[in-house]
N, C-alpha and C positions, 0 to 999 in steps of 0.2 A: 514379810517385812514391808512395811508401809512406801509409799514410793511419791507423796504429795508434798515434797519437801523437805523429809526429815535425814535421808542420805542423797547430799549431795555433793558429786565430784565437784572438785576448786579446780576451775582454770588455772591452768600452770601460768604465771604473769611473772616476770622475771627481769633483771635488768644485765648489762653486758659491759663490764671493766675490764677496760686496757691495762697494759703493763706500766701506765702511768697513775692508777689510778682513779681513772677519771669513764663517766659512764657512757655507754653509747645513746645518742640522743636524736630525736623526730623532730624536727622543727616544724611548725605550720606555716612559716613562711617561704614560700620556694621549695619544700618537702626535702627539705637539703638535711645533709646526716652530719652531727659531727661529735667528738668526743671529747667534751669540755665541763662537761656537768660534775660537781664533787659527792653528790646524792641521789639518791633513786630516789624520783617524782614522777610526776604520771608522763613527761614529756620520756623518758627513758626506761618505759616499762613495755616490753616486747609478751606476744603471745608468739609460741613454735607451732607452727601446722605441718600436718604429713602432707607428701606431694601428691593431688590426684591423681595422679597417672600411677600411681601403688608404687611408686620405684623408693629407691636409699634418700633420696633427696628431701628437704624439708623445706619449708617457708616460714619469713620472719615476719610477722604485722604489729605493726604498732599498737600500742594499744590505746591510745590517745586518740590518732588519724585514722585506726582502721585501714590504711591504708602495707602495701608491702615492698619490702627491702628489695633493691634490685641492685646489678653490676653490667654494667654494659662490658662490652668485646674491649673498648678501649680503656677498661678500668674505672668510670665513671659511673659514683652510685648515688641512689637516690631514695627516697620511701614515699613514689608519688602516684606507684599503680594501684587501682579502686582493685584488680583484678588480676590476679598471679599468672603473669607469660612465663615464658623458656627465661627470661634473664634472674626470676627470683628464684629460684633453685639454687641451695646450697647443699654441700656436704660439710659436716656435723663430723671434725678429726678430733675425738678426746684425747689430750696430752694426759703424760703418766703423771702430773703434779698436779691433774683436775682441771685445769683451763681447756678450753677449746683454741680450734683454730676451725674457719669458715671457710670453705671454697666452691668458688665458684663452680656449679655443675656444669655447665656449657662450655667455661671457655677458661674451666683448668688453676685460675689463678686464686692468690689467698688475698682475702680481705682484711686490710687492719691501717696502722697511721695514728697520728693523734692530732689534738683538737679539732680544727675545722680541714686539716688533712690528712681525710681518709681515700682510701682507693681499695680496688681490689684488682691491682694488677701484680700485685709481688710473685717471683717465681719460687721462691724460697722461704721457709717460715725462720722470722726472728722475732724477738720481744715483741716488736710491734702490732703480727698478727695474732696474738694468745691474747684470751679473754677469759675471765673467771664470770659463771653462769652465780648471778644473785639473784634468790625466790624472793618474787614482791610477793609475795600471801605472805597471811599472818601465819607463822611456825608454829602454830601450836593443834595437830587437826588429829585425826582419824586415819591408821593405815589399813588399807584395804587389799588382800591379797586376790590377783585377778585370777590365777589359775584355781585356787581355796574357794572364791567367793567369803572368806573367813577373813574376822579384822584381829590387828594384832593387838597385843594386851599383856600387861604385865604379871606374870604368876608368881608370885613372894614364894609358895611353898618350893617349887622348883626353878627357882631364883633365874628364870630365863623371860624372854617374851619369845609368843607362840601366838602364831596365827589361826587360832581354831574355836572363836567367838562368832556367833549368830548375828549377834548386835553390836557396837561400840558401848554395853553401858558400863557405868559407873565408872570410877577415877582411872583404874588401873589401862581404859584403852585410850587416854590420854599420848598422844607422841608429840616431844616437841624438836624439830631442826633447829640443830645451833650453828652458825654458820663459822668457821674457824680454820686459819689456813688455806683459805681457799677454796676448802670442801665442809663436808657437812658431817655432823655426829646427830646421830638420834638417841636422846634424853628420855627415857621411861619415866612415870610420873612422880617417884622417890628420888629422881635426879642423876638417875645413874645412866651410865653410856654404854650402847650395845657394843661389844668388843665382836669382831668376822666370826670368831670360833663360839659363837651365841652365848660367852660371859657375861654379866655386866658389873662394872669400875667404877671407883666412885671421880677416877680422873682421868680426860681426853688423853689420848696418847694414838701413836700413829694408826693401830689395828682397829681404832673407833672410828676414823674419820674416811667419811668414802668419797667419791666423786658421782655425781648426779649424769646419768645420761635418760635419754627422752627416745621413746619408740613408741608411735603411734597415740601420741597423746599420753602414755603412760609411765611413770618413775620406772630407773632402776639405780640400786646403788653397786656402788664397784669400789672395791677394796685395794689398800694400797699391793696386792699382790695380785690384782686383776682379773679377781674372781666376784661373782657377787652374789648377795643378799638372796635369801630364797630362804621357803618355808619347809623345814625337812624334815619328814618323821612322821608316824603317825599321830604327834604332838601337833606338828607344825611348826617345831621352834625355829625361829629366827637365826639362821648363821648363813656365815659364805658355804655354798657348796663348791662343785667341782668344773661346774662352766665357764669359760671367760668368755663367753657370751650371752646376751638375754635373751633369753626366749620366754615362753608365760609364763612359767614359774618363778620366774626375775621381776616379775613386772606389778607395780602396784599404784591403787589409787591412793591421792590424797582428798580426804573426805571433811568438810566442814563441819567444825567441832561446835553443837550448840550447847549452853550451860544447862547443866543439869544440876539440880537441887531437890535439897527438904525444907519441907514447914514445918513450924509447930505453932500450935494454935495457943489458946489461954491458957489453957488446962497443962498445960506444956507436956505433952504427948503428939506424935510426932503423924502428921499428917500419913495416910494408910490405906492400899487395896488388900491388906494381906487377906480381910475376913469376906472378902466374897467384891461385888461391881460397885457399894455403896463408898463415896472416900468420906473417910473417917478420920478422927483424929483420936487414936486409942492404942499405940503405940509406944515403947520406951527406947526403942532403938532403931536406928538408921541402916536399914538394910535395904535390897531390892528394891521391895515392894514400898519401902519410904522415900524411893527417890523418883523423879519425874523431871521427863525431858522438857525444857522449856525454849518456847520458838517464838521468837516476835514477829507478827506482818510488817511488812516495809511499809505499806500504804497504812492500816489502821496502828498502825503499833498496840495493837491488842496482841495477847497471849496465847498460846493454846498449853495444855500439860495434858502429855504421852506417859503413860504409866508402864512399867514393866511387864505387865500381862497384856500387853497388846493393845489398849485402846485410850482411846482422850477423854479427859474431862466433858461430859457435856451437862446441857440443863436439862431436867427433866421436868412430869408432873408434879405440881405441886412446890415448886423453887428447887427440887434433889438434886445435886452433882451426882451422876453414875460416869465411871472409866468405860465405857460402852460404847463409844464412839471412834469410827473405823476413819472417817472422814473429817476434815477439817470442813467447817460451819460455820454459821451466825451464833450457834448456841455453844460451841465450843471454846467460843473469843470473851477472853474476859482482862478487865483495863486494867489496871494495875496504877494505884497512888500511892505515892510512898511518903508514909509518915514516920520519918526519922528510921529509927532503929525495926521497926515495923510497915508493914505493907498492907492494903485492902482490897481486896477484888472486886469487881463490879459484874455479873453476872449478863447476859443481852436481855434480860427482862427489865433492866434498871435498878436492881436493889444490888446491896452486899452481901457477899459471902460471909456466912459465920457458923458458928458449932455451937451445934444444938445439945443440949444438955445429955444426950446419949454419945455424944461425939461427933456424929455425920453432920455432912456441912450442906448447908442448905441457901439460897442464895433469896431469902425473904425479909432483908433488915432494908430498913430506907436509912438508918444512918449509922456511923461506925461509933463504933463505942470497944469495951475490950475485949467482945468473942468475936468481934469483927477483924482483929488485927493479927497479922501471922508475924512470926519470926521465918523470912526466906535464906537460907543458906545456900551460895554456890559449893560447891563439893568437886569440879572435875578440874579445878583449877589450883592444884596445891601450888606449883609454881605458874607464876605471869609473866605474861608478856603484852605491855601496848603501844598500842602504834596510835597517834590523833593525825590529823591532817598534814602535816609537815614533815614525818616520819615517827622515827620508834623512841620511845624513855632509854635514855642510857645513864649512866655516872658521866660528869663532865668531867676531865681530866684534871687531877691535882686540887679538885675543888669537893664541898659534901653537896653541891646542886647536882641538879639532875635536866639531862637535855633532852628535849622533845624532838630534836629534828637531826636523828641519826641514821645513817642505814644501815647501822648493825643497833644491835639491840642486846640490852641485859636482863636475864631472868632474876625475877623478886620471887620471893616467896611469903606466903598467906597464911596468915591465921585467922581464928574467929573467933568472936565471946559474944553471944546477946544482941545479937543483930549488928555489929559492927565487925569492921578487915583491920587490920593490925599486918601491915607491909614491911617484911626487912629486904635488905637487900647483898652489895657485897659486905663481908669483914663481918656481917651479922647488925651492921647496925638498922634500928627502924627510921621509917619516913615520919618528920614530922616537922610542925607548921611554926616558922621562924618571923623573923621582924617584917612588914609590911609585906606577908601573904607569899614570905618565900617558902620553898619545899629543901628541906634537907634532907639526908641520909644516913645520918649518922647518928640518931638517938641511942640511948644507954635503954630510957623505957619507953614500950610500944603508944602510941597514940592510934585512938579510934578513928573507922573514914570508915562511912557510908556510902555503899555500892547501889548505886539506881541503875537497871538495864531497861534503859530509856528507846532502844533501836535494837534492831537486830544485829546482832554482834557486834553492839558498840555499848560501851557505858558510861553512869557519871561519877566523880568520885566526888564526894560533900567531904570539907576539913571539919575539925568541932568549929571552925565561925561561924557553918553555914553557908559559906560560901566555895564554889566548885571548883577545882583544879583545871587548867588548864596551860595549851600551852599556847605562842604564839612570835612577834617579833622577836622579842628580844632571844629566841630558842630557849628559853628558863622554864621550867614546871614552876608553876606558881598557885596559888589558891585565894584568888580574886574574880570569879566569873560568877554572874547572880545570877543565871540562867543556863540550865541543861542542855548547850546544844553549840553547834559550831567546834570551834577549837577545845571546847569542853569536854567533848564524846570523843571514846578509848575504844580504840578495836582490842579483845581481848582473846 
């Protein structure tokens, strides 16, 4: 399994709501803490650390300040230590409705209050000390079973998900958290929700939804009957077993889900390692070996594509792409320009990628013309979820817009024709482009919107104006941005 990027653990980043509501928040001024915030933003988005000293204890840092949560003897807290003493030690008490309560390790008391009064001297827990744990990651990743090493994955024939994948590929090891009630369901990629007793339903109900606890950097989920998640059998399937507590086989990563896709070239035969190291485009159907992991650099936003048999894209003698390549390189990076409905690669020699009359692609053209031009398909994304700079796309209440600055979020779901996404969302209606560049929800028929994966795990959406979705002041999805970038780009 390749290890230069392509599985990696998500820092657990999370935010902490009182029973008012309202999120626990870092201030940079005075390092003062208070719970006034109506969103998760990066000022209320906490990282959980284990206690060095190996004990029950944990640590809260901000993730803004970097800096850690602390409760003095007289109740007085703050988030202004560079460096975790005896006063940042909490205990971590999961309540049976999934909220926490925090207590001081040292000196006994629970943490909690609202707005700018917070304390941690209460002796007694009431409303005020319960807090419901919200994951700032994007919900849509990779579950990775730690005791297994195996990820989990959706099997239609035996209509379960089972932990006993090598790899995360193709749609089916899709998982997305949907936050609801206070706790979480996990959504297999046909939309359906893991039920304790490893069913899956096509509607949340109590035996889907569990509570998140955290041990040593790693998930576990816990059932409303206080048993949890574990992989069991010589399958590995997914259900509650008989522990109410976690120990490794409770325990799992969440893995960063990068998009995986097909091409198809001119000849409309579908990009291909099936017939040996050479990629070809000689294929009529999209399987395995037609799909390919794609990973953009942060720094060059160049590409690389991981093939199902082990290796990347790279350039060879003579301009040849071979899947041959173990390591990510200069030769492995290739630009991506996107023309409409279509896409061109750019190879590190300077020319384009295109297929060659026997199918293989070969990267010797200096300008794009039609063997130049792929059809790229996302595939691991039947349902979406985005979040831009402000927060997540939801339905605005009572209205057919759609809001960009939520901190829950609604899953759309995706279609494809010819190089274009076709988005519906609830009630089944599609997204599409209304009077001066609004976004609505409720179309009868699908409209087209072109998908650029401009950053690494960010994207752009183009309307038919041409011009890019975004979102921004006013919180409205709108389609008025001339440029790919800023409030334009979709974590996806």
């Amino acid at each position: 399994m390749p290890t230069n990027g392509l599985h990696q653990v998500l820092k657990i980043q999370f935010g902490l709501v009182n029973d008012t509501d309202r999120y626990l928040t870092a201030e940079s001024f005075g390092f003062k803490v208070n719970a006034s915030a109506p969103s998760l933003k990066r000022k209320q988005m906490w990282l959980l650390e284990p206690d060095p000293g190996q004990g029950t204890a944990v640590l809260f840092r901000s993730s803004h300040l970097g800096r850690y949560l602390s409760a003095e003897e007289d109740g007085r807290v703050a988030c202004e230590a560079e460096r975790p003493g005896r006063d940042c030690r909490f205990l971590v008490l999961p309540q049976p409705d999934g909220r926490w309560v925090l207590q001081s390790e040292p000196h006994g008391r629970f943490f909690g209050g609202t707005e700018d009064q917070l304390s941690c001297f209460a002796t007694a827990i009431t409303p005020a000390e319960l807090w419901t744990v919200h994951l700032a990651i994007h919900p849509q990743a990779h579950l990775l079973s730690v005791s297994r090493r195996r990820y989990a994955h959706l099997c239609p024939q035996e209509d379960e998900i089972a932990a006993d994948s090598n790899t995360p590929w193709g749609v089916d090891a899709l998982v997305t958290l949907i936050f609801q009630n206070r706790q979480y369901c996990l959504k297999s990629c046909d939309s359906r929700y893991l039920r304790s007793d490893g069913r899956l339903v096509w509607e949340p109900e109590a035996h889907t939804r569990y509570t998140l606890e955290f041990k040593a950097g790693k998930l576990a989920f816990k059932d409303c009957d206080g048993r949890y998640l574990a992989p069991v059998g010589p399958t590995g399937t997914l259900r509650a077993g008989r522990n109410t507590r976690p120990g490794k086989d409770e325990l799992f990563d969440l893995e960063e889900s990068h998009p995986q896709v097909v091409l198809v070239a001119a000849n409309h035969r579908y990009v291909s390692v099936r017939q040996g190291i050479n990629v070809s485009a000689n294929q009529d159907e999209e399987l395995d070996h037609e799909t390919f992991l794609m990973q953009i650099d942060r720094e060059t936003r160049k590409c690389t594509f991981y093939s199902s048999t082990g290796g990347y894209w790279t350039l060879v003698t003579h301009g040849g792409i071979q899947a041959t390549a173990t390591q990510v390189s200069e030769n492995t990076m290739f630009e991506m320009e996107w023309r409409g409905r279509r896409v061109a690669l750019k190879a590190s020699n300077g020319r384009y990628v295109c297929m060659k009359k026997n199918g293989q692609l070969a990267a010797i053209s200096d300008f794009v013309g039609e063997d130049e031009e792929f059809i790229l398909k996302l595939i691991n994304r039947p349902i979406l979820v985005l979040r831009g700079l402000d927060g997540f796309v939801c339905h605005r209440r009572g209205s057919n817009q759609l809001d960009t600055n939520r901190s829950v979020y609604d899953v759309f779901h995706l279609s494809f024709s010819d190089g274009a996404y076709q988005i519906r969302g609830r009630g089944g209606g599609f997204w599409h482009t209304g009077s001066h560049g609004s976004v609505c929800s409720d179309g009868e028929r699908a409209e087209d919107f072109l998908f650029e994966f401009r950053e690494r795990g960010r994207l752009a959406i183009r309307a038919r104006s041409g011009k890019y979705l975004r979102g921004g002041a006013s919180g409205l999805l709108r389609a008025d941005a001339d440029a790919p970038a800023g409030f334009a780009l979709w974590e996806y």
